[in-house]
Each structure stands twice: as structure tokens, then as C-alpha cells.
LUMMI-223930 format. One record per residue (C-alpha): residue in three letters; x, y, z. Coordinates in steps of 0.25 Angstrom, whole numbers, plus 2048, in hexadecimal, padded with zeros to 3 digits. Each point is the difference from the previous one (the first is absolute). Example, Ala and Ser with C-alpha at 12.3 -4.5 7.8 and 13.67 -1.06 7.14 Angstrom:
2
site type = ALA, c1 = 831, c2 = 7EE, c3 = 81F
site type = SER, c1 = 806, c2 = 80E, c3 = 7FE
//
This chain:
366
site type = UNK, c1 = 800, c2 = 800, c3 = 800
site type = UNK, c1 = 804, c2 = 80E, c3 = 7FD
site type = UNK, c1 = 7FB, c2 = 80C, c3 = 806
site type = UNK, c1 = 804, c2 = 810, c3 = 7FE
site type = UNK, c1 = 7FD, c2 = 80D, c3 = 809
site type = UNK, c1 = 803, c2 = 80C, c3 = 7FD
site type = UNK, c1 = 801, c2 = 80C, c3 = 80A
site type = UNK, c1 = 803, c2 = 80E, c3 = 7FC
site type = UNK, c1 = 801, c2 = 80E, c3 = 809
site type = UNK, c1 = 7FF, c2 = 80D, c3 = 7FF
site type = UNK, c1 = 806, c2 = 808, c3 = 80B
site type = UNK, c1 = 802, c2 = 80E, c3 = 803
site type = UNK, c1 = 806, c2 = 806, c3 = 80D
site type = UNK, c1 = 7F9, c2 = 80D, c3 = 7FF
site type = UNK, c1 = 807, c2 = 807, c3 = 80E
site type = UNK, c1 = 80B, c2 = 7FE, c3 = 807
site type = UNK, c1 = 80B, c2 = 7F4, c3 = 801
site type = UNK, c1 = 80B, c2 = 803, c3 = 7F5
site type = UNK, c1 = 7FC, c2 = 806, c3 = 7F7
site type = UNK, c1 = 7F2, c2 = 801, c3 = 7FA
site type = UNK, c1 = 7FD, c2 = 7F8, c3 = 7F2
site type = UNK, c1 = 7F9, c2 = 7F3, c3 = 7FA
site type = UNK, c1 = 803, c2 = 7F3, c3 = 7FD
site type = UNK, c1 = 7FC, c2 = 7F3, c3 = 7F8
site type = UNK, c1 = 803, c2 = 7F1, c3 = 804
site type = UNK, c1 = 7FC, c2 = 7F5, c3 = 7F8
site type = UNK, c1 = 800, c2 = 7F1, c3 = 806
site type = UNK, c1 = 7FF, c2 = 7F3, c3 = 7F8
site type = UNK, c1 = 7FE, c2 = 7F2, c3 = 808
site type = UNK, c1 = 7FF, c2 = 7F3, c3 = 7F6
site type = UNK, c1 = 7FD, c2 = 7F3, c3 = 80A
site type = UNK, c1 = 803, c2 = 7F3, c3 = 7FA
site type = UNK, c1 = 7FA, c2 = 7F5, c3 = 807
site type = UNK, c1 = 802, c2 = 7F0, c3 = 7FE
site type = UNK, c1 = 7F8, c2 = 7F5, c3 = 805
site type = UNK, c1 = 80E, c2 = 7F7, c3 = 805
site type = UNK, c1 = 7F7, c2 = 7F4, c3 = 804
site type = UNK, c1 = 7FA, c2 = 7FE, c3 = 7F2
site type = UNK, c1 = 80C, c2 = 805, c3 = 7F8
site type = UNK, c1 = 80B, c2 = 7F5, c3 = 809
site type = UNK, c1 = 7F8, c2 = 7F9, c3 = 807
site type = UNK, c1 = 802, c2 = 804, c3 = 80E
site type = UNK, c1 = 7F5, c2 = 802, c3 = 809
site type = UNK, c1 = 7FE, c2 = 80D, c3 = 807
site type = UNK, c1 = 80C, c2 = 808, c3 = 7F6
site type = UNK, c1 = 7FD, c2 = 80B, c3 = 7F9
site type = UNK, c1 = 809, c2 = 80B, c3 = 7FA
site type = UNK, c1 = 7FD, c2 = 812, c3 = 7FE
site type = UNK, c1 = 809, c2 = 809, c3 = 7FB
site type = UNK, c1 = 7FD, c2 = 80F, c3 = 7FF
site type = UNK, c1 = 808, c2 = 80A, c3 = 7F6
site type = UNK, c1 = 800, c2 = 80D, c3 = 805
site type = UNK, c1 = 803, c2 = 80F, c3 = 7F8
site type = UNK, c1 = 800, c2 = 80E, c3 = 804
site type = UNK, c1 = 802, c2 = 80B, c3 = 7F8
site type = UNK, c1 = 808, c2 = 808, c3 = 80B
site type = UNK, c1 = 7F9, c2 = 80C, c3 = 804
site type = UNK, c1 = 802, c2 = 806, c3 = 80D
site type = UNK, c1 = 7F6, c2 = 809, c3 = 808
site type = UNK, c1 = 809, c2 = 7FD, c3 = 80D
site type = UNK, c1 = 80C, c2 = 809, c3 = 7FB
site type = UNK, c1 = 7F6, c2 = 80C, c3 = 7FF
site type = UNK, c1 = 7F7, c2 = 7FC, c3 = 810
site type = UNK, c1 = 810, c2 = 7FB, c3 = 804
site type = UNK, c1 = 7F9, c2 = 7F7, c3 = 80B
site type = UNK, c1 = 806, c2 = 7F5, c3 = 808
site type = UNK, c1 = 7F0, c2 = 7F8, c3 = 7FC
site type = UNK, c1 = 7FF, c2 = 7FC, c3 = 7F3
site type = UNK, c1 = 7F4, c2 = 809, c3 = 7FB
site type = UNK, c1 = 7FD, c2 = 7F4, c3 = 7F4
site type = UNK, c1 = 802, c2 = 7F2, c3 = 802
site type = UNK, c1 = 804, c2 = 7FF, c3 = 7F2
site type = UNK, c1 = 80C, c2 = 808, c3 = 7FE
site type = UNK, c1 = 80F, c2 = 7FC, c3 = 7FD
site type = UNK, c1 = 809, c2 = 800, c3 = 7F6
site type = UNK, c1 = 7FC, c2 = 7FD, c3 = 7F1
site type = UNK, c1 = 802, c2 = 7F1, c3 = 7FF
site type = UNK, c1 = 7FB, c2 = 7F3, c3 = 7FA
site type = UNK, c1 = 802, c2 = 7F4, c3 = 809
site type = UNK, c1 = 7FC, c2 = 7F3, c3 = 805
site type = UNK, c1 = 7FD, c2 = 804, c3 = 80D
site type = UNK, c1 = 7F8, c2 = 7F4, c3 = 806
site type = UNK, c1 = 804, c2 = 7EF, c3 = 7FB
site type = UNK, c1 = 7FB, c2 = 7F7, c3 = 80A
site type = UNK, c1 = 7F9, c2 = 7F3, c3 = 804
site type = UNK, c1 = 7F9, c2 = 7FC, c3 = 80B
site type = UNK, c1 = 7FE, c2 = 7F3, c3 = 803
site type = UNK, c1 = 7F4, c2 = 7FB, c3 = 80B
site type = UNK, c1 = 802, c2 = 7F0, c3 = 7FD
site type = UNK, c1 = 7F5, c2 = 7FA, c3 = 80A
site type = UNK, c1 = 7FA, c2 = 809, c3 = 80B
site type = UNK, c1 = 7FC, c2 = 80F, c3 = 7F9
site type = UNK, c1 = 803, c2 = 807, c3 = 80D
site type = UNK, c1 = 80F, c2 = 7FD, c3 = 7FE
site type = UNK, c1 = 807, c2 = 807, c3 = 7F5
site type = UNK, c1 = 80D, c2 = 804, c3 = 7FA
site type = UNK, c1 = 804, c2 = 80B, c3 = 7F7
site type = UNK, c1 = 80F, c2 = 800, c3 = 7F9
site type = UNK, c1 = 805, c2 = 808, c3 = 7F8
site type = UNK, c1 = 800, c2 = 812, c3 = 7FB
site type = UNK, c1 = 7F6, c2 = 804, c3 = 80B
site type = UNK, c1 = 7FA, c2 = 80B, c3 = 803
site type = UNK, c1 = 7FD, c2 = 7FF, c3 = 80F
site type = UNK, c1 = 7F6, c2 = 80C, c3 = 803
site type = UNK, c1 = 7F7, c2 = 7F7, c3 = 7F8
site type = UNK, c1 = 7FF, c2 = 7F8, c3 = 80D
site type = UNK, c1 = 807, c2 = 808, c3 = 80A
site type = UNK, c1 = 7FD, c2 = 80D, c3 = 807
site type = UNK, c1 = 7F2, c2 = 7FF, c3 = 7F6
site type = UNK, c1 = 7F5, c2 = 805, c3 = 803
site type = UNK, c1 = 7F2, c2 = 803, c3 = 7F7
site type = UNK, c1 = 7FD, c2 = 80E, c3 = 807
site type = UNK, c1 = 80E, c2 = 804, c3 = 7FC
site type = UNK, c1 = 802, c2 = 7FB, c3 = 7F5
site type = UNK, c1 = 7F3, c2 = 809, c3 = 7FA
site type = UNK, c1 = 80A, c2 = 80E, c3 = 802
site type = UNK, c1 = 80A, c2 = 804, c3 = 7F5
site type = UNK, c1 = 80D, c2 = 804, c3 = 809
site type = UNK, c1 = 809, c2 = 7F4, c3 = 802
site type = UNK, c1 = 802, c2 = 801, c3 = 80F
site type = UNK, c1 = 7F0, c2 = 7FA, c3 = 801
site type = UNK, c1 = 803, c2 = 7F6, c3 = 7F8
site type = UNK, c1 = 80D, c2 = 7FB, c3 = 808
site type = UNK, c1 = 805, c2 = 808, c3 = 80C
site type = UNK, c1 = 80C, c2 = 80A, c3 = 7FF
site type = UNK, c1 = 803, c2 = 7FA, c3 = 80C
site type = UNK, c1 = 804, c2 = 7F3, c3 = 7F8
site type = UNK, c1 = 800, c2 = 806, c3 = 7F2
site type = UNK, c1 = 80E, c2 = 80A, c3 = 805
site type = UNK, c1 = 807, c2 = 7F3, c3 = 805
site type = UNK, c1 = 80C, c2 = 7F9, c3 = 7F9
site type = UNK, c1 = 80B, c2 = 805, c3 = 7F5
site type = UNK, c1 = 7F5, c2 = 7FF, c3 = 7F6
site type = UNK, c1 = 7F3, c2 = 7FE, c3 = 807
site type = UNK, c1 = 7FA, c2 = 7F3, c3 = 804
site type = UNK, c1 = 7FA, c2 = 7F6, c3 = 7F3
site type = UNK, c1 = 7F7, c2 = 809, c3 = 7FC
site type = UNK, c1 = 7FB, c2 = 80B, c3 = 7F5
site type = UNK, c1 = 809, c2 = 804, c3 = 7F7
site type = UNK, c1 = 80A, c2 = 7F3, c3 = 804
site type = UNK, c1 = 7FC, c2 = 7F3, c3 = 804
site type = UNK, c1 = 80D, c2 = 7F5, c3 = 803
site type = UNK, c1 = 7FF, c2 = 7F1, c3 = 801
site type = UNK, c1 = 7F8, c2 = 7FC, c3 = 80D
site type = UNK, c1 = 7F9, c2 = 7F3, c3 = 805
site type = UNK, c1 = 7F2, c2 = 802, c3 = 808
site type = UNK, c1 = 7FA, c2 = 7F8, c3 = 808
site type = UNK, c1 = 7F0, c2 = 7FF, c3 = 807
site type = UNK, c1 = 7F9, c2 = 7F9, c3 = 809
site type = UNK, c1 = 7F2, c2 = 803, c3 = 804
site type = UNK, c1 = 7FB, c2 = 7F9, c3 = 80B
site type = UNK, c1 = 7F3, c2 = 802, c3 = 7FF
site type = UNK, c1 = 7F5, c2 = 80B, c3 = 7FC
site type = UNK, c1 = 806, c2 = 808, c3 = 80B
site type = UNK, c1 = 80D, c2 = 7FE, c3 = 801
site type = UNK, c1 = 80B, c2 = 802, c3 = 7F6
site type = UNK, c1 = 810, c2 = 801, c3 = 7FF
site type = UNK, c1 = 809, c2 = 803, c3 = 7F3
site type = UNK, c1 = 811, c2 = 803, c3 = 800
site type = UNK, c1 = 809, c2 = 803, c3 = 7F6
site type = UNK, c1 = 80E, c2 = 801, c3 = 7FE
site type = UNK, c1 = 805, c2 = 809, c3 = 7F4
site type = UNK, c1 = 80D, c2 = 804, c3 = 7F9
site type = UNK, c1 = 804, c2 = 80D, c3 = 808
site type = UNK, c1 = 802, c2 = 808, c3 = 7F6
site type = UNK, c1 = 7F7, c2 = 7FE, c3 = 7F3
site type = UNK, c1 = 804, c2 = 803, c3 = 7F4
site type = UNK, c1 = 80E, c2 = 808, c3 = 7FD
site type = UNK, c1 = 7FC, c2 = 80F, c3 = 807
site type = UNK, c1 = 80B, c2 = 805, c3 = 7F6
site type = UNK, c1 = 7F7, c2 = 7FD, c3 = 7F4
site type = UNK, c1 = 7F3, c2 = 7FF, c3 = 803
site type = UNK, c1 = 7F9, c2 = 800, c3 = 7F5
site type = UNK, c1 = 805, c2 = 7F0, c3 = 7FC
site type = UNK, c1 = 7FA, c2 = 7F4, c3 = 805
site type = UNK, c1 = 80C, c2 = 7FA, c3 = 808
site type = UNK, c1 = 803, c2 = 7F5, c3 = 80A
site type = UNK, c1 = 80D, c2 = 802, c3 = 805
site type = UNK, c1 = 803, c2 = 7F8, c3 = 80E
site type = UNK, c1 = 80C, c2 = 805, c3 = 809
site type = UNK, c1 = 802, c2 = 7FA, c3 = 80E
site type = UNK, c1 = 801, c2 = 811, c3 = 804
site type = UNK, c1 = 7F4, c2 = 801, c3 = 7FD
site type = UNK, c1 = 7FA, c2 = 7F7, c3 = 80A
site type = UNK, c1 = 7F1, c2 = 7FC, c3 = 801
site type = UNK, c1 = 7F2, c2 = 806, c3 = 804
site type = UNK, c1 = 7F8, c2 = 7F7, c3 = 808
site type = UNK, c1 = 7F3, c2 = 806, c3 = 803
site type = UNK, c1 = 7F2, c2 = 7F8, c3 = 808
site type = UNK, c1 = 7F3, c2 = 805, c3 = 801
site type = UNK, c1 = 7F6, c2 = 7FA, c3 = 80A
site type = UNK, c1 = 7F1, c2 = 802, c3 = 7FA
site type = UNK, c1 = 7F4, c2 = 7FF, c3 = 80A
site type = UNK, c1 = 7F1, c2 = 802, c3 = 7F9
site type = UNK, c1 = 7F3, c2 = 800, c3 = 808
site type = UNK, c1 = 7F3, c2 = 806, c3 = 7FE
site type = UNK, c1 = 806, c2 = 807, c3 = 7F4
site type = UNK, c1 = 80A, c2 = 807, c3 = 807
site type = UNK, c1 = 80F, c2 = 7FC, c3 = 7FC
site type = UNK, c1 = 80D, c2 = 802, c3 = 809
site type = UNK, c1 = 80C, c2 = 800, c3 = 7FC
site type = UNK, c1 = 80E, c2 = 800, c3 = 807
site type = UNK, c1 = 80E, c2 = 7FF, c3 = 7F5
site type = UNK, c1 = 80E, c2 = 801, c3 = 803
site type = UNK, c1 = 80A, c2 = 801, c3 = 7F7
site type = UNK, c1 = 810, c2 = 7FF, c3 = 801
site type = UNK, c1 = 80F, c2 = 801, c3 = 7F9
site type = UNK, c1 = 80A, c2 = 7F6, c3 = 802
site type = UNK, c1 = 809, c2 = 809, c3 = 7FA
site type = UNK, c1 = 809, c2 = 80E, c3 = 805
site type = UNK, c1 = 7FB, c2 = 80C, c3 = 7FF
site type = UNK, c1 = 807, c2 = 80F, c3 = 802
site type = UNK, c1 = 7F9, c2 = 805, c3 = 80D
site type = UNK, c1 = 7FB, c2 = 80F, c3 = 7FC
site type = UNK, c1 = 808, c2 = 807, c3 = 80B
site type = UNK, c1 = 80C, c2 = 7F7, c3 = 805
site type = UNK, c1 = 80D, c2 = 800, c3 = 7F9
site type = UNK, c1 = 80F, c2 = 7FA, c3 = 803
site type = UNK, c1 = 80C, c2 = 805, c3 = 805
site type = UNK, c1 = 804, c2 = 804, c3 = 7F0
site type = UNK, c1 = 7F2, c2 = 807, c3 = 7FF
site type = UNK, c1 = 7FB, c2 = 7F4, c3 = 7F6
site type = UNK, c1 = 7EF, c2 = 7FA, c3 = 804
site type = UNK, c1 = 7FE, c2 = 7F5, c3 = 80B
site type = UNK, c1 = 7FD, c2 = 7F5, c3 = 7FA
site type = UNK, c1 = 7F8, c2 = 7F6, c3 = 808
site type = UNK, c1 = 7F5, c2 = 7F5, c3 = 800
site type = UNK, c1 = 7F1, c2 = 804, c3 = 806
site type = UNK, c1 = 7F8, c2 = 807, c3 = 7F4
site type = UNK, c1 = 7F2, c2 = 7FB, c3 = 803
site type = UNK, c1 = 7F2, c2 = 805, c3 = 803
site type = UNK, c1 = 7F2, c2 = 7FE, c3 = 806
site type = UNK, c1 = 7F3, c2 = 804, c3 = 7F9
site type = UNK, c1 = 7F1, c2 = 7FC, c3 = 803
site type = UNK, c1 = 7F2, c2 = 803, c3 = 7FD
site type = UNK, c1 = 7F1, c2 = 7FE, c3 = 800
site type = UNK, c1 = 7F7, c2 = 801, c3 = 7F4
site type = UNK, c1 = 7F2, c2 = 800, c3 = 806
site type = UNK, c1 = 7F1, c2 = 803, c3 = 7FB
site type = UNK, c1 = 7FB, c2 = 80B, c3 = 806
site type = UNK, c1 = 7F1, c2 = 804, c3 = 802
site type = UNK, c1 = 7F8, c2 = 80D, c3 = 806
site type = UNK, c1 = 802, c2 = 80C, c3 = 7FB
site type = UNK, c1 = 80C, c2 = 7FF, c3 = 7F8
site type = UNK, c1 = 7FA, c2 = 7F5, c3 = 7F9
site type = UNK, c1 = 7F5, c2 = 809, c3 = 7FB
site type = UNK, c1 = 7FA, c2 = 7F7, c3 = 7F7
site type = UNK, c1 = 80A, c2 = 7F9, c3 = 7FB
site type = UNK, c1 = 809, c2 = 7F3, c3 = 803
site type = UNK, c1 = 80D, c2 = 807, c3 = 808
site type = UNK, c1 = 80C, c2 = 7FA, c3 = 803
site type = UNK, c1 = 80B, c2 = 808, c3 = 809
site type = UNK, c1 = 80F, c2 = 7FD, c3 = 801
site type = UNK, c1 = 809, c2 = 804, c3 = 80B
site type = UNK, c1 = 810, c2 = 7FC, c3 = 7FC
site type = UNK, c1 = 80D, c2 = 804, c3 = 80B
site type = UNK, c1 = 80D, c2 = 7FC, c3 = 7FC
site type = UNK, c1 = 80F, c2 = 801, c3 = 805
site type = UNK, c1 = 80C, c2 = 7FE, c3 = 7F9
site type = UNK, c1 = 80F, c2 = 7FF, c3 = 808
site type = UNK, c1 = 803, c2 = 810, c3 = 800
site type = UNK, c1 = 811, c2 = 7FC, c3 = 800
site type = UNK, c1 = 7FE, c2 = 7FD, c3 = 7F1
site type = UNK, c1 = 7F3, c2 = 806, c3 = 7FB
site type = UNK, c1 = 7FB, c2 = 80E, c3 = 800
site type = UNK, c1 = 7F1, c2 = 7FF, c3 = 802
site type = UNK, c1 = 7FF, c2 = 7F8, c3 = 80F
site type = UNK, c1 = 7F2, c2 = 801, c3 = 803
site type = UNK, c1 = 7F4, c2 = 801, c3 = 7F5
site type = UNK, c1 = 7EF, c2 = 800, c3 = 804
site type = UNK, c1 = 7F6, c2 = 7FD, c3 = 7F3
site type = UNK, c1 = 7F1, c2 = 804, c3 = 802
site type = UNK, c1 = 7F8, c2 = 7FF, c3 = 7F5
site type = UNK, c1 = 7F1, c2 = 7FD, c3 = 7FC
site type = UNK, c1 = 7FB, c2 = 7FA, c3 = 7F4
site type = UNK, c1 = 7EE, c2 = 800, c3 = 7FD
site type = UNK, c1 = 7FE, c2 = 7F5, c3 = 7F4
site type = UNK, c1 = 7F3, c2 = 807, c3 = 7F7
site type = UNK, c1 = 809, c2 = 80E, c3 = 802
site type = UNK, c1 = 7F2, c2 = 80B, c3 = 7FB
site type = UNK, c1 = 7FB, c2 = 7F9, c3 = 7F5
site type = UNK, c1 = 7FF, c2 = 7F2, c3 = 806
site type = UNK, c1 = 806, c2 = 7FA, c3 = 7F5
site type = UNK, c1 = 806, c2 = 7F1, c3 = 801
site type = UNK, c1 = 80F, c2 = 802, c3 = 802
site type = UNK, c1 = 7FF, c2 = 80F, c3 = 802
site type = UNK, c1 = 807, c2 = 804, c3 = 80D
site type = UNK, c1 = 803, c2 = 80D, c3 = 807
site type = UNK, c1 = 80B, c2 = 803, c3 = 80A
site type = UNK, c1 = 807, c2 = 807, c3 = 80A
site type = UNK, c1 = 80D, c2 = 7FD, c3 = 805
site type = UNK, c1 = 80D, c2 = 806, c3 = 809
site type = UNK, c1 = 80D, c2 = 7FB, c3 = 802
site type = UNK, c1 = 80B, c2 = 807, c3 = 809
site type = UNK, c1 = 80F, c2 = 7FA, c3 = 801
site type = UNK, c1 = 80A, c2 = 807, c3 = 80B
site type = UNK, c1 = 80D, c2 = 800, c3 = 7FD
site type = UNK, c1 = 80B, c2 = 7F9, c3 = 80C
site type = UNK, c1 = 80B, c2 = 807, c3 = 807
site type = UNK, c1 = 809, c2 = 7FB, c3 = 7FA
site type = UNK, c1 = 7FC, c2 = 804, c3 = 7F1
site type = UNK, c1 = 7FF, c2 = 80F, c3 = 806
site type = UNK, c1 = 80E, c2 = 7FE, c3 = 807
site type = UNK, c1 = 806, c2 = 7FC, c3 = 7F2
site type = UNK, c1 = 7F7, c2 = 80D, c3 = 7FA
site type = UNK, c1 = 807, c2 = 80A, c3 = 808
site type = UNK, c1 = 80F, c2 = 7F9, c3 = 800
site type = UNK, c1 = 7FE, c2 = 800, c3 = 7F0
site type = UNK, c1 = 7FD, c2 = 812, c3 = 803
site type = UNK, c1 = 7F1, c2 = 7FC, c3 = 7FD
site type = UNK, c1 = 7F4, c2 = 7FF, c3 = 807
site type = UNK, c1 = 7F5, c2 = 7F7, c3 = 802
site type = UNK, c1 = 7F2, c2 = 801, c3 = 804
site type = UNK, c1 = 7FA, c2 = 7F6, c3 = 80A
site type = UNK, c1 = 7F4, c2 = 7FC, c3 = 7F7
site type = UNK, c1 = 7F9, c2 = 800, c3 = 7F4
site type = UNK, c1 = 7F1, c2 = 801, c3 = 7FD
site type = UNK, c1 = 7F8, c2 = 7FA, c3 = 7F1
site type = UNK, c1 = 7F0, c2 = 801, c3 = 800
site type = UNK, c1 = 7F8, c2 = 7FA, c3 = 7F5
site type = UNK, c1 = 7F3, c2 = 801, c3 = 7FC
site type = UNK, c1 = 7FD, c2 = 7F4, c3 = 7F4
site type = UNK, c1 = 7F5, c2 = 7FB, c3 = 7F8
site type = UNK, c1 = 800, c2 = 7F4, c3 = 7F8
site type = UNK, c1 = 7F5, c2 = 800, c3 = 7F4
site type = UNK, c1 = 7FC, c2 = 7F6, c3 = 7F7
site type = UNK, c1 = 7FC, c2 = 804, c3 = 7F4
site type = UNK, c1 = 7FE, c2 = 7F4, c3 = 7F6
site type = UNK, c1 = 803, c2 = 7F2, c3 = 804
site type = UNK, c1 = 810, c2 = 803, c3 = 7FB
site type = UNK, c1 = 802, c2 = 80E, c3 = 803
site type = UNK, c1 = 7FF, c2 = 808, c3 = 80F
site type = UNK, c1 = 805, c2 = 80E, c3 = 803
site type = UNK, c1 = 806, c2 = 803, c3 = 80C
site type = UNK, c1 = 801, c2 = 811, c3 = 805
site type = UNK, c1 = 809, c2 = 801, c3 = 80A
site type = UNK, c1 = 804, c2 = 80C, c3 = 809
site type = UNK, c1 = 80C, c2 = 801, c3 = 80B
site type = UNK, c1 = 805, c2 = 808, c3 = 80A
site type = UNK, c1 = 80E, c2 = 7FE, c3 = 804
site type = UNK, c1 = 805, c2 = 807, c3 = 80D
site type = UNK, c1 = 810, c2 = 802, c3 = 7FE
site type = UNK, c1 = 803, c2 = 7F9, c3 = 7F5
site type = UNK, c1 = 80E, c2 = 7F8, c3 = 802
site type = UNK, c1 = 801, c2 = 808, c3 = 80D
site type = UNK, c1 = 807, c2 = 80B, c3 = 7FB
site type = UNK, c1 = 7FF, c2 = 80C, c3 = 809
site type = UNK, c1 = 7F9, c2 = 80B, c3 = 7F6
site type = UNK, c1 = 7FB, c2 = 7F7, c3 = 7F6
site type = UNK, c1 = 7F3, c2 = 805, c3 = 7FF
site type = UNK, c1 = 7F3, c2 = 7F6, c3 = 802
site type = UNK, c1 = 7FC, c2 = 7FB, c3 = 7F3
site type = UNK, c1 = 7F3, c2 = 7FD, c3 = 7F9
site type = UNK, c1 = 7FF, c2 = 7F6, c3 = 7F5
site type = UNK, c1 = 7F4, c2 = 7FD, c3 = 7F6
site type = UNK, c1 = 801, c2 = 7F3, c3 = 7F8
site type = UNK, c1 = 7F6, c2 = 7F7, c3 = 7F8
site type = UNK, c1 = 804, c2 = 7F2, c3 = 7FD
site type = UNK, c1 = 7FA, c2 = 7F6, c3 = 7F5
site type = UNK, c1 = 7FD, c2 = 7F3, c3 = 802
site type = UNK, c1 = 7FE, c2 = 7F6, c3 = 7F4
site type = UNK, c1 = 801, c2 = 7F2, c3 = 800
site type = UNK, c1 = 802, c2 = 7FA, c3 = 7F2
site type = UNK, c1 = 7F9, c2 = 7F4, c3 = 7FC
site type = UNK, c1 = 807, c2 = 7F3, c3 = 800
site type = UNK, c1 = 805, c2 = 7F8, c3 = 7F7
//
């Protein structure tokens, strides 16, 4: 089977930030999907692969914010971003993944989040800032094995280890698999609890490779380098009723997150966003929501600021206001509007305010 979507934004920031001005991105994903147990005869294989292009645009050089104000922009690039095979042989419950992975498909995911535009609701900066490059996630995905257990309709436990640093930071616009003992591993677990429609969440993620600390250096002035790089994050994704229901089926999410402030700039990061399926018109798949995300930065990463003559500020602010509307059964438009309070946490950056519009269309499959 093959399937294609298409998303395109318009996006302007029309105060503050950098500088003022537009922007254009464009996104291309073409999911390949095999059935492994027909094609070899192995039960419970299957294979998907999914080729990835963007154009390149940028509206973040012109907001100039830590978040990223659109999930889709990187550098222009055609690449195999995902190739992997799960296998689930007897019991469904149990499952492996191997392969490229993208591991915010399964980690740090949530359905209220994932409705906004700005890539810190998608996976938290918290997370998202860790690492030499990130961890296996949009724009680069590296080798990784995944495995799942859910116990039962309640209960449910799922862990990865990945390469450490995906891809080849110095050329990110190539599909590479390059392994190096200094790059090390990212483990990450996730315990998933559901009941009564409401879903907790707690995940911890880890290094096993050295990192310079932000603001600890040697005798010859040279970064510390130590072991440590790891962080916590956790949530609850719950319907909601009453008045801010109003009509309509409601789900609220509340997300905190630390990352080890020695090697990562933002320590501490709190999400709240909520998200009303029928939006105004009460369309099937139109969706309407509010969000807020708010990082601070550690000690240490203000420590380094001022030794490096700079300054720093302790946190950073991004508002959004999203709605999702379906149009035909293949295409949904998606206005957007945030509000990003010190963006990059620049002392006298002014606030910025960006207006974008983004295209949805899935092609029909082949």
C-alpha cells in the first residue's frame, strides 16, 4: 500500500521577534507499507517505510524562538526518514519495532497535543533540546529497537534504545546511519496508565554517552565532560465536562518536564492545553484549541550566558490558538495564531506575534 500527504503553511510574523516578514514551507510524506506475513510467510511481520521532503523554508529565523513555531520546518531534504518492522508473532500485546524510527510516534505523544502547530506540543523542548542532535525524532530519525508490553486495557509499558546521535548533525539534509561507540545510546520507558478515558503518562529518557556541562570547565578552560544527560516528563490527557466543554466533547492535557540543567539549557518545561472536537461548526474532525507552553532556563545555562558576555533570560512563553477544519474528505485547513513571550530568551527581543495557515491534503492511494 501506498499513501501520500501533503501539508503546506503560510506564515507570517507580523510583530516582534527578529524581524517581521513571511514565510512558506511545504512538506511531503509517502508511506510504504508491506504485509511481511503474506509477502514471506512469517506471522505477525510487517514492514513501512515513509519518504520525507521539505522545501526549506523557515519562519523561526524571522520569530527567532527556542519552540519551534511549525512542526514542519527543516532543511530542504529528500530522505528515507522511517524503515521499520514490527513484528508481534503470538500475543498482540507484545511487539517489536526495529529499524529508522521516529520515536515521538509512540513517545511523549499525545492526541490534545498533537492538534497545535508548534513542535514543543508535539514532543517537549524539555526532551526535544537533548543530545548532540536531538533525540530520533523529526528531522532525524537513527537506528532503534522498540519494544511494548500492555498488560492489560489498563496498563501498558513500552522502551526504546536508539543511536545517540541520529543521522550526521553536519549534513542533515542526508538519510544517514552512522554508529560510533562516542555516540552512545538513548534509552528511553514510558509507563502508560488508562482508565475512565483518562490516560497518565510518566517517561524518562537517558544518555550513556558524555556531554559538555553548560557551565563547568578544566583547569585548561576546555567543557566538562561527564556521563548524567537524562530527564523526566509526565502527563494527563483527560476528557473534560462542565462548562469548558460547552457542547462539545473536550479533552484537556497537563504535561511538566525536566531535563539535567548541567548539560541542557531549558531545566524545567509545563504544557496546558485544551483541545474541543466539532470546533464551531460541528464538523466531523473539526477541532479547536488552546494551548500554553512555558520552558525555564537552568543555572547553569544562565551561568554560561553571562561567562560568554551574554545574558540570558530565566524563561520563555508560546500561546496558541489552533483550528483544524476539514474541508472535503482530502483536504483540512488549519489557521493558527501564537503568541511567543521572549523569544530564544533574549533580553530585548520583543514579544512576537505569528499568523499561519496550514494545508492539509492526503492524496489517494495507490
Amino acid at each position: 500500500d501506498i499513501v501520500a500527504y501533503y501539508a503546506g503553511d503560510l506564515w507570517q510574523n507580523g510583530a516582534g521577534g527578529v524581524d517581521r516578514g513571511g514565510a512558506d514551507l511545504d512538506s511531503l510524506d509517502v508511506i510504504v507499507a508491506w504485509d511481511g506475513e503474506r509477502a514471506v510467510g512469517v506471522k505477525g511481520l510487517s514492514e513501512q517505510a515513509l519518504v520525507l521532503w521539505n522545501n526549506g523554508g523557515s519562519i523561526n529565523s524571522k520569530v527567532g524562538a527556542s519552540f519551534g513555531v511549525s512542526n514542519i520546518e527543516t532543511v530542504e531534504a529528500l530522505r528515507l526518514f522511517e524503515a521499520w518492522v514490527p513484528y508481534a508473532p503470538q500475543h498482540p500485546e507484545r511487539s517489536l519495532r526495529l529499524g529508522l524510527y521516529d520515536l515521538n510516534i509512540e513517545f511523549d505523544a499525545t492526541d490534545t497535543g498533537g492538534v497545535f502547530l508548534n513542535s514543543t506540543f508535539g514532543m517537549g523542548i524539555d526532551f526535544a533540546q537533548s543530545g548532540e542532535a536531538g533525540p530520533s525524532a523529526f528531522p532525524l530519525t537513527s537506528l532503534a529497537v522498540r519494544g511494548q508490553w500492555r498488560f492489560d486495557e489498563r496498563w501498558r509499558v513500552q522502551g526504546v534504545l536508539a543511536d545517540g546521535v541520529p543521522g550526521d548533525p553536519e549534513r542533515p539534509e542526508r538519510t544517514t546511519v552512522k554508529l560510533s561507540s562516542d555516540d552512545g545510546l538513548l534509552g528511553v520507558i514510558e509507563i502508560e496508565h488508562n482508565e475512565g478515558g483518562r490516560r497518565w503518562v510518566l517517561g524518562h529518557w537517558r544518555y550513556s554517552a558524555r556531554f559538555d556541562e553548560l557551565a563547568a570547565t578544566l583547569p585548561d578552560g576546555s567543557p566538562r565532560r561527564c556521563r548524567g544527560n537524562a530527564g523526566t516528563y509526565a502527563f494527563v490527557e483527560t476528557p473534560i465536562g462542565g462548562p469548558l466543554a460547552a457542547g462539545r466533547q473536550a479533552t484537556a492535557l497537563v504535561r511538566i518536564g525536566r531535563a539535567a540543567p548541567r548539560f541542557n539549557a531549558f531545566r524545567d518545561v509545563l504544557q496546558l492545553a485544551i483541545a474541543w472536537q466539532g470546533g464551531f461548526l460541528g464538523r466531523e474532525g473539526e477541532v479547536f484549541g488552546i494551548a500554553l507552553a512555558h520552558a525555564r532556563n537552568g543555572d547553569p545555562a544562565l551561568a554560561a550566558a553571562a561567562a560568554a558576555a551574554a545574558q540570558l533570560l530565566r524563561g520563555e512563553t508560546v500561546q496558541e490558538v489552533h483550528w483544524k477544519l476539514p474541508v472535503t474528505p482530502r483536504l483540512t485547513l488549519q489557521p493558527d495564531l501564537q503568541y511567543i513571550v521572549h523569544p530564544g530568551s533574549i533580553p530585548g527581543r520583543p514579544d512576537a506575534l505569528v499568523v499561519g495557515l496550514r494545508f492539509d491534503l492526503r492524496l489517494a492511494p495507490r
